[in-house]
N, C-alpha and C positions, 0 to 999 in steps of 0.2 A: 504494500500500500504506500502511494507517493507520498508526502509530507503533507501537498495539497489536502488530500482525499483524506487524510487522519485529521487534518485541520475540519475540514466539513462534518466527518463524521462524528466528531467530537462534539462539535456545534448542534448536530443536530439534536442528540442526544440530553444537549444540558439547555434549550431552548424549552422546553418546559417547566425545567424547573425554575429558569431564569424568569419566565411571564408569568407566574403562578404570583396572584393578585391583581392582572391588570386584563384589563378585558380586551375581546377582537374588535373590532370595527370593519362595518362592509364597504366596498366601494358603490354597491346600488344601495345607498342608504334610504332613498326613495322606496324602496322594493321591498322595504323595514321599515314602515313610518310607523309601527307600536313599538319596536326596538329603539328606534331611535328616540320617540318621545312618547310618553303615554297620552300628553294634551290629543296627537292626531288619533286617538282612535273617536272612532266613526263619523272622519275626516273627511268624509268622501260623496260622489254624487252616487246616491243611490240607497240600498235601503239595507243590504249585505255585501260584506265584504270576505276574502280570502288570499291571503297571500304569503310565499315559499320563497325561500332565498337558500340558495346551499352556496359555500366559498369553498375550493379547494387550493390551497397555496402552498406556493414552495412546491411545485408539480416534480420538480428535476431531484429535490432531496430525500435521503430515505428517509421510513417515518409514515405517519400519517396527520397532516395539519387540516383539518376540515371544521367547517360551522354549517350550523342551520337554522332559520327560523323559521317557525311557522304561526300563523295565524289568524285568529278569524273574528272580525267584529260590527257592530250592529248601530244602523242611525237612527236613533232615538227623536225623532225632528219634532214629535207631542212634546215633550218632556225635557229639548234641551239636552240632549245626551247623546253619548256616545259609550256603549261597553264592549267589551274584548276577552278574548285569551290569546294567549301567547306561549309557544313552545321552544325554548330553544336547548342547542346543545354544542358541546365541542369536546372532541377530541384532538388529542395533543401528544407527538411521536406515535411511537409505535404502539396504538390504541392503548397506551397507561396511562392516560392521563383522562379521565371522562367527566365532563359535565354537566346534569342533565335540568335544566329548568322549567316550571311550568308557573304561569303569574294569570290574576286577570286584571284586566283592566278596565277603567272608569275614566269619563271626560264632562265635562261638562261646558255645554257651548251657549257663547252669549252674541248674538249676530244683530246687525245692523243693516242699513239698504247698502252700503259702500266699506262693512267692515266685518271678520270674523272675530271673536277673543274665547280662545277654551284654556280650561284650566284639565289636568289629569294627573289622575294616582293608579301605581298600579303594585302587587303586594303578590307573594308567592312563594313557593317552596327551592330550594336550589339542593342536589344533591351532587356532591364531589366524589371520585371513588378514583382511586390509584392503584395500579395492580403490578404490585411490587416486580415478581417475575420478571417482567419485560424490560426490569431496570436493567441499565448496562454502566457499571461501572466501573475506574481506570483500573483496579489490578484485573481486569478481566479483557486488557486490550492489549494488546503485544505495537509494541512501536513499529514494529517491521513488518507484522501480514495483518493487524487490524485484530477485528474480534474472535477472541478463543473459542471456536464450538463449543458446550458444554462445560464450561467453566462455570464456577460458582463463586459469586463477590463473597467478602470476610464482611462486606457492613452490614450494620445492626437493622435488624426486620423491625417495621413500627409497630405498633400495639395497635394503631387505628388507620384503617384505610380504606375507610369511608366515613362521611357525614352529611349530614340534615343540616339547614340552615333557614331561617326567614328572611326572605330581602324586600326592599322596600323601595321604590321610585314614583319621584315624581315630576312635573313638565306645565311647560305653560306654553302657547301658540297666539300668533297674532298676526291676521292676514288683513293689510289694508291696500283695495286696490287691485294695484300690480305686485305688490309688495309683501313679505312673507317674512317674520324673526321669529325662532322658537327658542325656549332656553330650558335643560332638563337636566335633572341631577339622578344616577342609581346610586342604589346602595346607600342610603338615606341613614338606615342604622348600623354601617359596617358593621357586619358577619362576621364571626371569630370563621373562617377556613381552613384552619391548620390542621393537619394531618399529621404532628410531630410531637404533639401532647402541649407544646406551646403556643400562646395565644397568636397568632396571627389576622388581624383584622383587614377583612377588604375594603382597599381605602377606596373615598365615593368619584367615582366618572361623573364630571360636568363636561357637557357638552353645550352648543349652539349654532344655530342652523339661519342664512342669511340668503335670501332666495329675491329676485327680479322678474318678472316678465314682461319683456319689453315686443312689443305691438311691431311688426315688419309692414302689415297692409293693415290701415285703417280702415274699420268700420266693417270687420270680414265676421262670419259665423264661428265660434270659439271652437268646436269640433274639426273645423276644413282651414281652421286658420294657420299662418305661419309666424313663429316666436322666435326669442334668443332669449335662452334665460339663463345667466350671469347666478351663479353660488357658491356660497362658501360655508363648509363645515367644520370647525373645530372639534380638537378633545381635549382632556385634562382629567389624568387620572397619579394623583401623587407627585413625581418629579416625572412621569412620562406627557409628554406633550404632539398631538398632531393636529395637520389641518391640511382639506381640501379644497383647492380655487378650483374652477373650470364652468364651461359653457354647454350649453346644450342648444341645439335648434333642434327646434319641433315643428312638423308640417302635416297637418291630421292626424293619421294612426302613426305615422313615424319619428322618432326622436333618437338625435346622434348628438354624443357628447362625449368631450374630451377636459382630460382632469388630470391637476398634479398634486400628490397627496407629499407631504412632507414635513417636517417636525424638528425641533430643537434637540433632540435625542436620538444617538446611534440607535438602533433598534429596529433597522433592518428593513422596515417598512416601507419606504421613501420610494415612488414610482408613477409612471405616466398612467393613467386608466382611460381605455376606451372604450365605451359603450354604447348601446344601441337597443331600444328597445320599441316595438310592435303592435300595437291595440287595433285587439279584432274585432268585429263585430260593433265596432265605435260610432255605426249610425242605426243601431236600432232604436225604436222608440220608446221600447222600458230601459234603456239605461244600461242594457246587458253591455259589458265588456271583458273584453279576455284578453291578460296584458302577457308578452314574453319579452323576458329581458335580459342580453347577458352582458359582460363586460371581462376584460383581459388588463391586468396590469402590469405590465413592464420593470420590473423592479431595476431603480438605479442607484440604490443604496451600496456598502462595499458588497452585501452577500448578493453577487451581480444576476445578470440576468441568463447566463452562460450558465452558472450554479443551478440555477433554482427555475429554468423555464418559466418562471414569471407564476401569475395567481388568477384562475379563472373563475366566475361566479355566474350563477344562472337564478332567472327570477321568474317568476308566474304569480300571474294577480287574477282575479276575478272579484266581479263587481254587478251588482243587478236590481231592478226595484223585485220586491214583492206584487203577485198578479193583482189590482185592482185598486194598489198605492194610492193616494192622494200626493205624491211629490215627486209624480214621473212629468219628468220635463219642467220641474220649477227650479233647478239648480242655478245659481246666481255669481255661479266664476269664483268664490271666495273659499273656495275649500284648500287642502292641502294641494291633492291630487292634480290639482287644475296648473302649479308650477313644474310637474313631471312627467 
């Protein structure tokens, strides 16, 4: 094994234990608007909503780096509301590192003829589970062919390796116009996660979301219309920091966008995203839509993109009134949805 190749495999190896407290982030953060904030749940035109996002990253390294979220939530337009669930999960290296959440969520919306404001919380179970086996550590790696078949590490087996946790998040939205700021905080009551009998608390991810939609042809139908919508994502979770600038144009069911994510912190992240996503069925008259979405990111950080073949995600939405709705075809531009 080359120097190179021990330098990687080493890496990959201890990249779990290295992020263990800081959370992933998607590049189709649109594709995850109750991930991203709980204010957007039941954000949207129409009367149900559904929506999947998987991330695979680091395709070229061994290991397995994957996410998923899923879920599904309801526009409460009597009542002012918005509710949800949410499922997500990740796994991290070679399937040892697993974890599995399930939250719901609550919004509640205060709208205007020219404005939206929702506030949301959303509260849930997270379960962590390490499966020691798959650990590979240094005296079980030979400097000159890599990892020993059947070798057994000298370190000490933990007593716990797995836990229950409560987490807590919450988010606030505000669409005036053409204009979109969201600001959300998880992890409200950091969660002891430690898996080592010492207390390790998950420290809380603040995020914020800064969205445009600027008008190409005035006075066009907002479904057939053509945009450029200018946004920018932040994170902030402890001393790790990122943010996404980038553009999208959208011209009816199609939308292409180009985006560079990058942070004040080595951590590997740092990359071009390009995406491009598809709404089917975008001119029926209940509201029905079926979104597909994917996006490639380029990594330019040192772990290059020669390494790591870069990090691909895929997204699917679904959207539709109920048959005999009172709010098919009243949608009034101010939703989340309507910047993505």
């Amino acid at each position: 094994m080359t120097g190179r190749k021990m330098i990687l495999f080493m890496l990959v190896m201890a990249l779990p234990l290295i992020s263990l407290g800081q959370d992933h982030i998607y590049s189709q953060f649109y594709n995850a608007p109750i991930y991203l904030n709980p204010a957007l749940t039941g954000q949207f035109e129409g009367d149900i909503r559904f929506n999947a996002l998987y991330r695979n990253q680091w395709t070229g390294l061994a290991g397995d780096f994957s996410y998923m979220s899923a879920s599904g939530d309801l526009n409460l337009d009597k009542i002012n509301s918005g509710v949800g669930l949410i499922f997500n999960r990740s796994t991290e290296g070679t399937a040892y590192l697993v974890k599995n959440n399930i939250a719901a969520s609550y919004s509640y919306i205060i709208g205007g003829d020219d404005f939206t404001l929702s506030f949301g919380l959303q509260a849930g179970i997270t379960n962590q589970k390490l499966n020691w086996d798959k650990l590979v550590f240094g005296d079980q790696i030979d400097i000159g062919t890599g990892y020993i078949p059947g070798s057994v590490s000298g370190a000490e087996r933990p007593t716990i390796d797995s836990r229950f946790y409560f987490d807590a998040n919450a988010g606030t939205n505000f669409v005036y116009g053409k204009f979109m700021l969201g600001v959300a905080a998880h992890h409200l009551n950091r969660p002891d996660e430690s898996l080592s009998g010492f207390q390790t608390k998950l420290p809380m991810r603040i995020s914020a979301n800064v969205s445009y939609k600027l008008t190409l042809i005035p006075d066009q139908y907002d479904r057939d219309g053509s945009y450029l919508i200018p946004s920018i994502v932040a994170y902030k979770q402890q001393n790790v920091s990122s943010y996404s600038v980038g553009m999208q144009y959208k011209y009816a069911g199609i939308n292409a966008g180009i985006w560079y994510r990058g942070g004040g912190n080595s951590n590997g992240n740092d990359a071009i995203v390009f995406s491009v996503i598809f709404d089917i069925f975008n001119r029926r008259t209940n509201g029905e839509k079926f979104r597909l979405g994917i996006s490639h990111d380029a990594t330019t950080s040192k772990i290059n993109y020669t390494n790591t073949n870069g990090t691909s995600e895929i997204g699917i939405g679904y959207e539709k009134y109920f048959q005999n709705s009172s709010k098919g075809g009243r949608a009034n531009g101010l939703r989340c949805y309507d910047f993505y």
